[in-house]
LONU-870669 format. One record per residue (C-alpha): residue in one letter; x, y, z. Coordinates in steps of 0.1 Angstrom, whole numbers, plus 5000, padded with zeros to 4 digits. Layout:
<rs>
aXYZ ...
</rs>
This chain:
<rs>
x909386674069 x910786344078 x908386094097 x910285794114 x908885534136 x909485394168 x908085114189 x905685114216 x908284914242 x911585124237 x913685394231 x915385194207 x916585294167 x913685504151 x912885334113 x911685494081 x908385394074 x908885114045 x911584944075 x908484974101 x905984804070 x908684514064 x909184474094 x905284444111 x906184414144 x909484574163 x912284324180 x910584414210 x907184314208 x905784654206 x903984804178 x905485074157 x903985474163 x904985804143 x907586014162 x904286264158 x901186294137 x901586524108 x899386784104 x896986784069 x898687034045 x895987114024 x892787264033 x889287094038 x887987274007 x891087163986 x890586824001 x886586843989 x887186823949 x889386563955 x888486193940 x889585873968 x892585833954 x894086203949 x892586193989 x894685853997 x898086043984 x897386334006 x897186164038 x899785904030 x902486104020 x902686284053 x903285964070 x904885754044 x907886024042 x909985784025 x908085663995 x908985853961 x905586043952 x905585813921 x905985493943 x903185613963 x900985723935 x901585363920 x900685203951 x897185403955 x896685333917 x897384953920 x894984923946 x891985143944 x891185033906 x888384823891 x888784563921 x886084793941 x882584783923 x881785163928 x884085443918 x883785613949 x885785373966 x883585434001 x879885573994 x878285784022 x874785664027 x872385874045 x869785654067 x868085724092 x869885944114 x873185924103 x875685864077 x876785514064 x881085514057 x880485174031 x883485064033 x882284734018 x882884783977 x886184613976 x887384263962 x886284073997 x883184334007 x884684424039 x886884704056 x890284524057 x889784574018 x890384934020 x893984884033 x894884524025 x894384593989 x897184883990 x899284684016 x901084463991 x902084713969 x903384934001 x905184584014 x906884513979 x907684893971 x909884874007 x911284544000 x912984723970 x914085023986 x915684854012 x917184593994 x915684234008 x916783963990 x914383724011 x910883614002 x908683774024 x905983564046 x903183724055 x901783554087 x898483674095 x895483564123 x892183664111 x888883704130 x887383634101 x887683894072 x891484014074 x892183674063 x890583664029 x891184024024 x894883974027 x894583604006 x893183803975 x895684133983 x898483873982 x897583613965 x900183543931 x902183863939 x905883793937 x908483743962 x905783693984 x904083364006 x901183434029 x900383214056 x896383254075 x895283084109 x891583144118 x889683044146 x887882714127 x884182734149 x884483114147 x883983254116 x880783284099 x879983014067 x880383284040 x883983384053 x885383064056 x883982984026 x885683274010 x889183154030 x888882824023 x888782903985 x891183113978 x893183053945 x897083133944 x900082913944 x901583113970 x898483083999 x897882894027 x895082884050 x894582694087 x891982664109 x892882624141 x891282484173 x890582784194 x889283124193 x891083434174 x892783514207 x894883164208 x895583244168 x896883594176 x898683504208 x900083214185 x901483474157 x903083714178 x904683424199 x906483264159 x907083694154 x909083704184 x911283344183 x914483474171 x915683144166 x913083084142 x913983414126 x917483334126 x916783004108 x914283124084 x916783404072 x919083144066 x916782924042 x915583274025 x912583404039 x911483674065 x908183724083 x906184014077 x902484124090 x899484194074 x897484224108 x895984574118 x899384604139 x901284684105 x901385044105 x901184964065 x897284874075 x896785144097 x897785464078 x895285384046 x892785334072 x892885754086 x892185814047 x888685684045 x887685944077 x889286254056 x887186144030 x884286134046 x884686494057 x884986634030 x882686474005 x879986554036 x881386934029 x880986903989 x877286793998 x876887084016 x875686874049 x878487074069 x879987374068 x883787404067 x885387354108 x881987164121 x882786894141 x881586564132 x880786234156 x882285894144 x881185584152 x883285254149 x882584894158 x885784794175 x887484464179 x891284514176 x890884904177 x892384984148 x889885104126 x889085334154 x892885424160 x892385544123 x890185784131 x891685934166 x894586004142 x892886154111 x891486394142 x894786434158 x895886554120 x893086804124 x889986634109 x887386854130 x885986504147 x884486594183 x883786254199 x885185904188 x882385644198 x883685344203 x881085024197 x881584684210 x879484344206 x879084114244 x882484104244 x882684354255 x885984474268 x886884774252 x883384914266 x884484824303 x887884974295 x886085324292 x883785294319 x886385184343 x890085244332 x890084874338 x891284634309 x890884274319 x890384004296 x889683744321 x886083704308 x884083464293 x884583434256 x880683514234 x881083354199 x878283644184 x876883714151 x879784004146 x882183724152 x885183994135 x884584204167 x884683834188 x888483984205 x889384004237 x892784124234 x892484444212 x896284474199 x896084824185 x894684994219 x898484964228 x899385234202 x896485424225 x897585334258 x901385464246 x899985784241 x897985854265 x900885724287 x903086014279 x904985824248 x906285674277 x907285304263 x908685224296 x905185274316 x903385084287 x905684854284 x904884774318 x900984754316 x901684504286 x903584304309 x900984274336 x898284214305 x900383904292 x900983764324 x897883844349 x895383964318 x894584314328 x895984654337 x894584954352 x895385334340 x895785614359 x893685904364 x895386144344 x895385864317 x891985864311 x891186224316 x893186194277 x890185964266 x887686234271 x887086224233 x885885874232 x882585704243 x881985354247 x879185104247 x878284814233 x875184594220 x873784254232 x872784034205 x869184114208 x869884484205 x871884424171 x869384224151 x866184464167 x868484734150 x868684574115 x865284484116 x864384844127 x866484994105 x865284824074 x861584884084 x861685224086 x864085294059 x864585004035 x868585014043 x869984694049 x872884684073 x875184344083 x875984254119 x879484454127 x877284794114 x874384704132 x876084704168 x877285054156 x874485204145 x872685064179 x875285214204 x875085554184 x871585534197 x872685464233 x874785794231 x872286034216 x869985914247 x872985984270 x874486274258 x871286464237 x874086544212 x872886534173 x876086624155 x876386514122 x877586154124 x879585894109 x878685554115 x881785334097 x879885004076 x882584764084 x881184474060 x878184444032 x875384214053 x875783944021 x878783824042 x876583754073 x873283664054 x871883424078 x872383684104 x870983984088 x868083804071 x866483624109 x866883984121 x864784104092 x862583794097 x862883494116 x860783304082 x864283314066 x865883084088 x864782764069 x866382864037 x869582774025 x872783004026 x872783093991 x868983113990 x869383354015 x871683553993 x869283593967 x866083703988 x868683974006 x869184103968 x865484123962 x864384253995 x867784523997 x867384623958 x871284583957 x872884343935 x874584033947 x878184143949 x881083963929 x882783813960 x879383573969 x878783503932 x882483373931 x882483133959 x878882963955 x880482683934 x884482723942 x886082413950 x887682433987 x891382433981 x892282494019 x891582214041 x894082234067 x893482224102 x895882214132 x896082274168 x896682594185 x900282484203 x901082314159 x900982664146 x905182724141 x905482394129 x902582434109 x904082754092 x907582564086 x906082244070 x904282484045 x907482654036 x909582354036 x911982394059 
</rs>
């Protein structure tokens, strides 16, 4: 059955799903959806012998309708090989009270790997099939760790330029550092002055310039996303929640048809989006708990129906969750609006130009299945001290405001489901953070010092990505204000 895709603003020309991943964004500013979610066509117990990879093709297939099962089969191949350091692609952990999702083992330890390291081949297999003669610029804003996990997806492949604005205060040492030095003729980083917000706003503003586009199709390029708004990054992500499931039913810690809680720190809402789709393909997931850090938007949006982004900004030790403007909840908010692209179309509007919308009732009596909360500062670090104290598990900032709102919903709710918590990053990429939470003596060591006491402390090996950049030259220095971006992005292509 043939999937196509459609954006979140019209009723205009459904696309195949390799013309929605070249594509990124639609004409319109909207974000493309699936005409409907596909349902899982083989069982949970089929699913269960399955290694990632054979799980990947499974789930992708029914949304990637267009792909050749040999293209796809390359793709998955190509990018789940030996760049992640464990075969199982995303261990379960058991700690504590619930399960760990380490979605950590890839080439940059963090989440984005898990889709930005199949995303490339996905982009280049549907520049092929469709025929683009153009080289294709991936523009990107990064909150921190999309950006170096699309760099080192991108970096060197061919027919292709990438182009990365971070917020240049905002990002934690180790992930600039990891930016900054990233090899590849065909890579380009910026930090900008600004938060992630200005760097976002100031990609989809260059998406939607048609003269630009005009102009760069004429000197032989076209943009294309490798933000969680490519639906290219958001279908690999539904995988890693199958996955879970059923290696939790090949251990015997469910039975086949339980229903499982998952819970997802949330900045742009896509790696939760993930999973309210793997459930909406009939994953048996009851609720969806959705985890934010002081900024805490997304956590007022469930409590109120409110979304308003008129708030001060926290800069906070998950700094990828430091987003005010959560891009993906739109794919959300377009569901729960009916498919309606004219009534979300609307609430976008009033976001853009006043900075919040309200829902309506019988909008969110369709969020029923998610829970939100969020953790203050003090409240993540007291988790990843407690955490390591009682168990000896280590967990980074991002996991830690997870694992600390899971808490705040078994209080509330008295419900002890099996659970999910999705690790979103290893803590080596936010060492300082994690270390002064296990103990404040740490604080006077140096960042790489640091690094080496988590390793003896955690019994886990230093992982490739930190040994690679403790002595890598910084090849990126570039810097630029946020109003310079398009001008920025045409001086490093030339034209």
């Amino acid at each position: 059955m043939e999937i196509l895709y459609h954006s979140t603003r019209s009723k205009g020309n459904p696309v195949k799903a390799s013309e929605a991943i070249l594509k990124g964004l639609s004409e319109d500013g909207g974000l493309y959806v699936p005409e409907k979610i596909p349902v899982l066509d083989k069982t949970l117990e089929e699913l269960a012998d399955m290694t990632y990879g054979q799980v990947a093709y499974e789930v992708m297939k029914l949304f990637l309708t267009d792909f050749t099962e040999e293209e796809l089969k390359d793709c998955i191949r190509r990018a789940y090989d030996e760049k992640f350091d464990t075969e199982e692609i995303a261990p379960l952990v058991e700690a504590g009270d619930a399960y760990y999702l380490e979605l950590f083992h890839g080439a940059t330890i963090a989440f984005k790997d898990m889709a930005l390291s199949i995303l490339p081949h996905l982009l280049t297999t549907s520049a092929k099939k469709n025929q683009v003669k153009n080289e294709i610029v991936i523009l990107t804003a990064t909150s921190g760790d999309t950006g170096k996990a699309a760099l080192s997806g991108f970096a060197d492949v061919e027919g292709t330029r990438i182009i990365v604005f971070y917020p240049k205060n905002g990002v934690s040492p180790i992930q600039e550092k990891q930016m900054v030095t990233q090899k590849g003729k065909n890579t380009y980083v910026v930090g900008i002055h600004g938060n992630f917000d200005d760097a976002q706003t100031g990609v989809k503003q260059i998406f939607g310039d048609k003269e630009l586009a005009a102009y760069m199709d004429e000197k032989g390029f076209q943009f294309s996303s490798a933000n969680s708004i490519n639906i290219g990054r958001l279908v690999p992500q539904i995988v890693y929640y199958v996955y879970a499931y059923v290696k939790l039913l090949k251990e015997e810690q469910i039975v086949s048809g339980e229903k499982i809680n998952v819970v997802v720190p949330t900045g742009n809402f896509g790696n939760i989006l993930a999973a309210f789709y793997a459930k909406q393909m009939g994953l048996p997931i009851d609720r969806l708990i959705c985890a934010s850090n002081e900024n805490k938007v997304l956590y007022d949006f469930f409590t109120s129906g409110t979304y308003d982004r008129n708030r001060e900004f926290v800069l906070t030790s998950s700094p990828s969750m430091d987003i005010l403007i959560s891009s993906n909840l739109e794919r959300l908010i377009y569901r729960i609006a009916g498919n309606d692209p004219a009534k979300n179309k609307e609430l976008m509007a009033a976001l853009s130009q006043g900075g919040s919308y309200t829902i309506t009732e019988e909008m969110r009596e369709q969020l029923r299945d998610f829970y939100g909360n969020y953790a203050s500062e003090l409240e993540t670090a007291q988790t990843i001290h407690d955490l390591y104290e009682s168990t000896g598990y280590v967990i980074d900032t991002h996991t830690a405001v997870a694992s600390c709102v899971y808490q705040k919903y078994k209080e509330a709710t008295k419900d002890d489901k099996v659970t999910v918590i999705a690790s979103t990053a290893s803590p080596y990429k936010f060492t300082r953070s994690v270390m002064n939470a296990i103990d404040s003596k740490y604080d006077a060591m140096g960042d790489f010092e640091l690094v080496d006491r988590l390793s003896e402390i955690s019994g886990v090996d230093v992982p490739r990505a930190i040994e690679e950049i403790r002595t890598a030259p910084v090849l990126h220095d570039h810097v630029c204000d946020k109003t310079q971006m398009k001008q920025t992005v045409k001086d490093f292509l030339g034209i």
